[in-house]
C-alpha positions, 0 to 999 in steps of 0.5 A: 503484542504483535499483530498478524496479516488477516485476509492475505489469500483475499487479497492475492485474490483481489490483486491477480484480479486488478485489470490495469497491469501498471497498477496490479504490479505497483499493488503486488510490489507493496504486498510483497514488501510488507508480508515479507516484513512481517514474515521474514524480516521480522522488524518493527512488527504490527502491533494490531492485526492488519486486514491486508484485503483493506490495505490492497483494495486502498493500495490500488485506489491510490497506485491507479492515480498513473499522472499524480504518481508521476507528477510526484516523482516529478517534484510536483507537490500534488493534493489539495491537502498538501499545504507543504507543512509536515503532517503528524500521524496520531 
């Protein structure tokens, strides 16, 4: 079974809204990526459905981190949880 994008109008909402420039680009960039993945590339699809509001609303908690982001695309290893072990998603 393929899931489906849930809550995209919201979500466009919510990112037309976020105030730092820097962030609602980065938060528009991976919106985009993952509805035209879904819609027009049509691989690997969803297997349950996504609330896409909830993935913009973290998106953008994340991607306002300015200095961590580029720490990490400096090589830093930046997190309190980053121990350097590979970590496994269940």
């Amino acid at each position: 079974m393929t899931g489906t994008l849930l809550s995209c109008d919201e979500a466009v909402r919510f990112i037309e809204h976020i105030r730092d420039p820097v962030t609602r680009n980065l938060v528009n960039m991976a919106f985009v990526h993952l509805v035209k993945r879904v819609h027009l590339e049509k691989r690997d699809p969803p297997q349950a459905d996504l609330d896409m509001l909830f993935i913009v609303t973290s998106l953008q908690d994340f991607f306002a981190e300015h200095d961590v982001i580029a720490r990490t695309l400096e090589g830093e290893n930046v997190g309190a949880w980053f121990d350097g072990k590979p970590t496994e998603c269940t």
